[in-house]
C-alpha positions in Angstrom: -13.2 134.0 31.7 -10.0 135.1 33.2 -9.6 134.7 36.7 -9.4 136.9 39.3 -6.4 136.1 41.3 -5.6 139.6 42.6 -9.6 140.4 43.8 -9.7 138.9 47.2 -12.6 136.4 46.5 -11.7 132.9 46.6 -12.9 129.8 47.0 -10.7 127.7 49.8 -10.3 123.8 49.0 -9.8 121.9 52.6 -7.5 118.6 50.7 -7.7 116.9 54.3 -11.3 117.5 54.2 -11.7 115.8 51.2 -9.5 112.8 52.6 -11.1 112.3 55.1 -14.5 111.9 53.6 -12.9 109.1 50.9 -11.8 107.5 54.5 -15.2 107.7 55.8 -16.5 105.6 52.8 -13.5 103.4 52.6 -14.0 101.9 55.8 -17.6 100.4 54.6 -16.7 98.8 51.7 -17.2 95.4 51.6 -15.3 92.6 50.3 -14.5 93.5 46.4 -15.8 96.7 46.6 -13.7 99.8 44.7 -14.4 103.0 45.1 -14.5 105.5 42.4 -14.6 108.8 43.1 -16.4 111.6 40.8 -14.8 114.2 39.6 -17.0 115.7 36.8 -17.8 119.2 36.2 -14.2 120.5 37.6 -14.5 118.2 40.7 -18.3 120.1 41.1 -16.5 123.2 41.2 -13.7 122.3 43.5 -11.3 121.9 41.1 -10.6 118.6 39.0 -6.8 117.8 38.4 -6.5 119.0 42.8 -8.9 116.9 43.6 -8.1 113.9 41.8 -4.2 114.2 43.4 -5.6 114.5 46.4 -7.8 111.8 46.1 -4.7 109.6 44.9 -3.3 109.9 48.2 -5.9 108.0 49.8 -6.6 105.5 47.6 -9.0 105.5 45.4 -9.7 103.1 42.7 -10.6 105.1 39.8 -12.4 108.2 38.5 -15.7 109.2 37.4 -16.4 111.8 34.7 -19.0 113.7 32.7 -17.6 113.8 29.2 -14.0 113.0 27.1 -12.4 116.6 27.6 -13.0 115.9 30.8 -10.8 112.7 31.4 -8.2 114.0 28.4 -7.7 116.8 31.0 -6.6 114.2 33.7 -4.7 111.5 31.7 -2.5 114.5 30.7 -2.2 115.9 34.2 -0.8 112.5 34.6 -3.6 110.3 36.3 -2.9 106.7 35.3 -5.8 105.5 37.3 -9.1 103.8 35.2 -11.3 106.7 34.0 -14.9 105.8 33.5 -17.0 108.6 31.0 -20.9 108.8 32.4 -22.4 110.1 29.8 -22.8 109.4 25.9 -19.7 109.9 23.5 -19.9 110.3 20.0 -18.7 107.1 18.8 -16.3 109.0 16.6 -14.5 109.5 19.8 -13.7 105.9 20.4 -10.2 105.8 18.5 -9.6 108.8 20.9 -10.9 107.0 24.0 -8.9 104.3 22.9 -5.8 106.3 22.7 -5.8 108.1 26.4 -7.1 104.3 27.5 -10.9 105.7 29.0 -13.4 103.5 29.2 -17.1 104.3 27.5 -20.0 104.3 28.3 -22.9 102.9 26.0 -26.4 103.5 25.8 -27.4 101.4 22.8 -26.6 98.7 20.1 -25.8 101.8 17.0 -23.2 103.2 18.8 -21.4 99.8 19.0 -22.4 99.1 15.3 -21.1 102.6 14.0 -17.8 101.9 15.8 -17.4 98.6 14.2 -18.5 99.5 10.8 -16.3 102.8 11.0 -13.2 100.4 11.6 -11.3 103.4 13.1 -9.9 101.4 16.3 -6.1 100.4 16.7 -5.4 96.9 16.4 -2.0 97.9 18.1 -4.0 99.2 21.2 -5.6 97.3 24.2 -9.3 96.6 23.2 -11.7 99.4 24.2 -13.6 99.0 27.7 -17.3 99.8 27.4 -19.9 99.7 30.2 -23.2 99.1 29.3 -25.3 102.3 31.1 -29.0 100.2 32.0 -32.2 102.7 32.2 -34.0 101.2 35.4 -36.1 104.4 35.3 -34.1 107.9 35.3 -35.1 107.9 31.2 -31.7 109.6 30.6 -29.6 107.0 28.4 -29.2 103.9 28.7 -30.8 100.5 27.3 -34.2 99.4 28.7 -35.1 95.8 26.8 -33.1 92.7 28.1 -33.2 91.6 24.5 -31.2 95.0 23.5 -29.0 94.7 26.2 -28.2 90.6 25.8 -27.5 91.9 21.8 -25.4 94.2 22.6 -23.1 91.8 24.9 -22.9 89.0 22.7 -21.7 92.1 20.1 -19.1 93.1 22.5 -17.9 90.0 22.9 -17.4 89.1 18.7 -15.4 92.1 18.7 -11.8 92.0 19.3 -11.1 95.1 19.9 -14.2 96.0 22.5 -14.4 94.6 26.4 -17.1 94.4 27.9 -16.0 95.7 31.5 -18.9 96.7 33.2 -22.9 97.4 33.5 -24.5 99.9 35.8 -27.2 101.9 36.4 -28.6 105.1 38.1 -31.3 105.7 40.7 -33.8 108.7 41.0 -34.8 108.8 44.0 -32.1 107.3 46.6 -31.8 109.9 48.9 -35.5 110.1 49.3 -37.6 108.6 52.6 -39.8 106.7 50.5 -38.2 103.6 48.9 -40.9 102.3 47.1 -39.2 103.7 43.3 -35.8 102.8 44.0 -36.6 99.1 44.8 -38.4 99.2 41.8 -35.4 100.5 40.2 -33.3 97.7 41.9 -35.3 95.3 40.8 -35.1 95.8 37.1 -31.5 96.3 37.5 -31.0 92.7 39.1 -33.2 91.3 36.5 -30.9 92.9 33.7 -27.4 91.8 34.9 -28.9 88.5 36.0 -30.3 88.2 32.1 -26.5 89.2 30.9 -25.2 86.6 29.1 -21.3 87.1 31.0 -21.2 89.0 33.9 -18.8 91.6 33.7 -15.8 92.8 35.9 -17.5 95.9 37.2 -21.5 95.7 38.6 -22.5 98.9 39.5 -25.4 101.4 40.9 -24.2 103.4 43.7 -23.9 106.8 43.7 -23.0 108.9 47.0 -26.7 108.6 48.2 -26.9 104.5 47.3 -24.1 103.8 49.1 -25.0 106.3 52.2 -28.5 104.3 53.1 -28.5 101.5 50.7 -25.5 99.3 51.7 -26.7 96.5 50.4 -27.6 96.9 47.2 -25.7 95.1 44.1 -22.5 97.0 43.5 -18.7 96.2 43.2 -18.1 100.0 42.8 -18.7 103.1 44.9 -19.3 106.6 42.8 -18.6 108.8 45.4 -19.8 112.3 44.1 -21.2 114.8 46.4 -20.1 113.0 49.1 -16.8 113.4 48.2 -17.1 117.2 48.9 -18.4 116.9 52.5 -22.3 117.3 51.5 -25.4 115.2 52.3 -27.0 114.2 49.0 -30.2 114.8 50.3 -30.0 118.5 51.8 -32.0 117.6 54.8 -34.3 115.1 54.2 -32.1 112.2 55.5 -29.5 112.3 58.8 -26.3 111.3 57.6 -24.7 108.0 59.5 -21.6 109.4 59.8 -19.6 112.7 59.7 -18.4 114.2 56.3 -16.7 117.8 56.0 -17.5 120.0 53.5 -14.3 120.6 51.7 -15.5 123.9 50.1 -15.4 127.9 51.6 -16.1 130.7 49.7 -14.7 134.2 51.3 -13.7 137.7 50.5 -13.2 141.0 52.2 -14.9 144.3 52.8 -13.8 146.8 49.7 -16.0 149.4 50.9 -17.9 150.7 54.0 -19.8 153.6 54.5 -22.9 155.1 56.8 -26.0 155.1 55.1 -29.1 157.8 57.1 -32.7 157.1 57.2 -34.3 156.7 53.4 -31.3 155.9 51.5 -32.1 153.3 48.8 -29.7 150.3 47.8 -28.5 148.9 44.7 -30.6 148.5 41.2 -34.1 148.6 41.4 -34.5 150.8 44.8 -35.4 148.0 46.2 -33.6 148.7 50.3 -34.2 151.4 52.1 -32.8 152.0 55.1 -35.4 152.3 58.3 -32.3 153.8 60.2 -28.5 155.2 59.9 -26.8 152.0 59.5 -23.3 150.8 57.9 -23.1 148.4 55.0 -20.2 146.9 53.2 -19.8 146.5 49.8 -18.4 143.0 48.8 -16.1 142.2 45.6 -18.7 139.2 43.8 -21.8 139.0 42.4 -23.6 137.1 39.9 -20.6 136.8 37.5 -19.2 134.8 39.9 -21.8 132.6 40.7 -23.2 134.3 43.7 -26.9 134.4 42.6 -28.9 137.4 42.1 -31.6 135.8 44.1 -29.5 135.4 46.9 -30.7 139.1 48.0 -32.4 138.7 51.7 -29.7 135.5 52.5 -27.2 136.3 55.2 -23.3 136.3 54.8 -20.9 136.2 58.6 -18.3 138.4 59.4 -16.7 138.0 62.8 -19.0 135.1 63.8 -22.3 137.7 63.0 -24.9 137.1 60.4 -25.5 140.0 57.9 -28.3 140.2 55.8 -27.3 140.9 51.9 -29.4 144.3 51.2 -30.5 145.3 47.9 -30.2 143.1 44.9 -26.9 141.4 44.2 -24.9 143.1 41.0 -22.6 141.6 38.2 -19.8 141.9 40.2 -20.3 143.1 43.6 -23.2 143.0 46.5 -23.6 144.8 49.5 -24.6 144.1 53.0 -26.1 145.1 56.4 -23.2 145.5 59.2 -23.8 145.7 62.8 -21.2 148.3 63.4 -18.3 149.5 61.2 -15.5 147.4 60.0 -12.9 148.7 58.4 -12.4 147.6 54.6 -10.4 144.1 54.6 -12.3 142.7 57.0 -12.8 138.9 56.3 -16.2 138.1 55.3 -17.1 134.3 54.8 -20.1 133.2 52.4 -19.5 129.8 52.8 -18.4 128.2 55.6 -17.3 129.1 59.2 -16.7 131.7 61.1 -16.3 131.9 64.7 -18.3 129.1 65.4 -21.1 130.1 63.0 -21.7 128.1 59.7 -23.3 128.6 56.3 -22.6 125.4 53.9 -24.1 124.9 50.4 -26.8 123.5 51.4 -27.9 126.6 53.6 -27.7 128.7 50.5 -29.3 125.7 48.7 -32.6 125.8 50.5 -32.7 129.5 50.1 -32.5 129.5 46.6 -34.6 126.4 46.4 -32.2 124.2 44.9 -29.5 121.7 45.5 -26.0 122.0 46.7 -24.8 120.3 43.5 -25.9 123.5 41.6 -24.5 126.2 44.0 -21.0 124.4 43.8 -20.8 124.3 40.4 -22.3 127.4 39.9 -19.4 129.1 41.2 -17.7 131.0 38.2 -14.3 130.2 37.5 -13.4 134.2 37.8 -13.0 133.0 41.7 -9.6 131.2 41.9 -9.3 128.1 43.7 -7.1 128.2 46.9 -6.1 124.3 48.2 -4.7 124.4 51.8 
């Protein structure tokens, strides 16, 4: 999809905001504690090879990703830093992990045996790091016998071309009020890397919410994801401790206004009609972009007011309810602030009923990223 630079929708990328939230972490770490920060799914919409600069500056340890296209895309943007893949590669990938120096996750004892059998790694190359992904109970990937697990180390380490670097695991239900499933989780994950038969350089479990209200569970890295981008990882179920700024604001301008009269009908479907002469604008995005259809009835700010979105949301544009007239080019914010007023993704979020995760990386790569 092309992008639209010359339509004048974009999403904004605050660099310092995203700084400073790395900062807010950093200064909990403990002792021999890295952070890592996540970057998959195009930095959740904010823009990966941006993101990870900026996240260079302040110091990060190491990046997170989804998938191998993902951290090929930053080794060649020049990011030297370790890059660990989350989720399961093909192991006929390895010789190209291997190559860009990316480390692997692994979720069972075949994939180790199909890369060994399969011969395919470079003898000329450093060894290829694997971490060992544990299911303590998400039922995603990952191993979940000890004996598999202990197997699979003691394969790892007759290999000389595979390191065992690191074991870690993922928790369901950490930004959630009741603990009583992620102890259990916790639990089983001690139990595994206690049953390892070498501990590894990297122990691992913390996710943005983990390390937000469970500081002291087993972990020698941070994966800061969401809260990387300014966002509580529980929408509003849990205060955060501390500040974070969302890094992320979506804007465009008026393209149209006009005066509707008493009875006039909105948009596909019929489905507004006006009780009274009112103005509406007509705004340049729409589903296309990532601004949901079912975001009809949700509210939008220009000059510090709220304005209801009125009819249902098109392909490519959407309409709303002014208070008085505004001339066309007058700044209209979706996300973010706006004369002291705020909408953040999570606002949208709950009126969708979903999480903030989604509406970031929802938004359609027509919208060009602007970093200030």
């Amino acid at each position: 999809m092309v992008t639209s630079w010359n339509r004048p929708t974009t999403l904004i990328v605050n660099k310092k905001a995203i700084q400073f939230n790395i900062a807010q972490e950093q200064k909990r770490l403990k002792s021999g504690q890295e952070l890592f920060a996540v970057i998959k799914a195009d930095a959740y919409g904010h823009g990966a090879i941006e993101v990870a600069k900026t996240a260079l500056l302040q110091g990060v340890n190491g990046f997170c990703v989804s998938n191998i296209d993902e951290a090929v895309e930053l080794r060649e943007a020049g990011i030297l830093l370790p890059i660990l893949i989350l989720g399961v590669v093909s192991p006929t990938l390895a010789p190209l992990a291997q190559q860009y120096d990316l480390t692997l996750t692994v979720a069972n004892e075949e994939w180790l045996r199909y890369v060994a059998t399969n011969n395919d790694l470079d003898t000329q190359k450093a060894p290829l790091k694997v971490h060992l992904k544990i299911d303590t109970g998400m039922h995603r990937i990952g191993f979940n016998k000890i004996d598999d697990m202990v197997k699979s180390v003691q394969f790892i380490q007759s290999h000389p071309l595979l390191t065992y670097e690191g074991i870690f695991t993922h928790f369901a239900t950490a930004d959630e009020e009741d603990t009583t499933y992620f102890d259990e989780q916790v639990a089983t994950f001690t139990e595994f890397v206690k049953k390892s038969p070498v501990k590894p350089k990297y122990i691992h479990c913390a996710n943005s919410a983990t390390a937000i209200w469970h500081e002291d569970c087993p972990t020698n890295i941070v994966r800061l994801g969401i809260g990387l981008y300014g966002l509580n990882p529980s929408g509003d179920v849990l205060s955060l401790p501390y500040e974070l700024k969302p890094a992320a604001s979506l804007t465009t301008e008026l393209v149209f206004v006009k005066q509707l009269h008493v009875g006039d009908k909105v948009s596909y479907g019929a489905t507004y009609q006006a009780s009274e002469d009112e103005w509406i604008g007509t705004l340049p995005i729409g589903y296309a972009d990532g601004w949901n259809r079912k975001l009809q009835g949700f509210k939008v700010l220009v000059d510090g007011n709220y304005c209801e979105i009125i009819g249902r949301v098109c392909m490519d544009q959407c309409m709303i309810r002014l208070p008085k007239y505004y001339s066309p080019g007058t700044t209209v914010t979706l996300m973010g602030e706006d004369n002291g007023q705020v909408i953040d993704a999570n606002d949208i979020a709950h009126y969708l009923e979903t999480i903030s995760y989604e509406v970031l990386c929802g938004i359609s790569t027509r919208i060009p990223r602007k970093y200030v």
